[in-house]
N, C-alpha and C positions, 0 to 999 in steps of 0.2 A: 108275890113281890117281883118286880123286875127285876131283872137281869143286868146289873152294869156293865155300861157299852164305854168301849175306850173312845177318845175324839181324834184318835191317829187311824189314818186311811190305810188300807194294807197296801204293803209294796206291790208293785205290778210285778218286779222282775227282782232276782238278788242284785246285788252289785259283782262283776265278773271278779273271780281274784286276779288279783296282780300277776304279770308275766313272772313266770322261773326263771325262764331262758331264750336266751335271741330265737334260737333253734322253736323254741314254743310260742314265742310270739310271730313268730314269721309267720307257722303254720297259722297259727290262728287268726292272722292277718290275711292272707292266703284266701283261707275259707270268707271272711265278710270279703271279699273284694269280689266273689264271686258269687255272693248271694245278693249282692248291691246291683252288677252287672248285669242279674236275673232278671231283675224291675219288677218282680213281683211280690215285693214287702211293701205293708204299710206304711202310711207315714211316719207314723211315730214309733216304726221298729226299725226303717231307714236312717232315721237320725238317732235310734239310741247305738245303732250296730256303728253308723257313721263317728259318732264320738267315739265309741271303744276302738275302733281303728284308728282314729286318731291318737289315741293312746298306746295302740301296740307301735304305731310308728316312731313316737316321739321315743319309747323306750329302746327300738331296735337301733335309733340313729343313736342314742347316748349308749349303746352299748359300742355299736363301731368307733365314737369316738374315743370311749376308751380303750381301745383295744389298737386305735391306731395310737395311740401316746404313750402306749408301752411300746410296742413296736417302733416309735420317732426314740424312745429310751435305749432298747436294746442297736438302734443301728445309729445311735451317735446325732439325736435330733434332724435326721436327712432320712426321708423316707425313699427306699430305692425301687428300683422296677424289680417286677416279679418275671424277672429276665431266666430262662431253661437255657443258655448259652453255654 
C-alpha cells in the first residue's frame, strides 16, 4: 500500500527569526548588503535576502525612532547637538 504524500510543497528556506537587537540587525543587515554587492546570487536568493533586508531596515529605523523619543523625553521635547564643548 502507498504511502501518504502530504499536498504541501516543502519550504525552500526557514523563515529568518525576528531581529533581538539594533546591534543584530545592523550586523545582519551589513552582511546581505554585502552579498547583494557581490552579484553573485541567484535570482531568487537576491530577492529573498533583498526582502529580509528590507526588514532589518525597517526594524533598525523603528528602533532609532524610539530611542530618539525617549531622548526628545529626557531633554525636554528639543533634541540638542551632540556638542563636546
Amino acid at each position: 500500500m502507498p504511502t501518504p504524500t502530504s499536498s504541501r510543497a516543502p519550504r525552500e528556506a526557514a523563515t529568518p527569526a525576528p531581529a533581538t537587537s539594533y546591534e543584530a540587525a545592523l550586523e545582519e543587515l551589513e552582511q546581505l548588503v554585502a552579498q547583494l554587492d557581490a552579484g553573485k546570487l541567484p535570482l531568487d536568493q537576491l530577492l529573498t535576502r533583498y526582502q529580509r533586508g528590507a526588514e532589518l531596515l525597517t526594524f533598525c529605523r523603528a528602533r532609532l525612532d524610539e530611542v530618539e523619543d525617549q531622548i526628545k523625553v529626557l531633554e525636554g521635547s528639543t533634541l540638542k547637538p551632540w556638542d563636546a564643548n
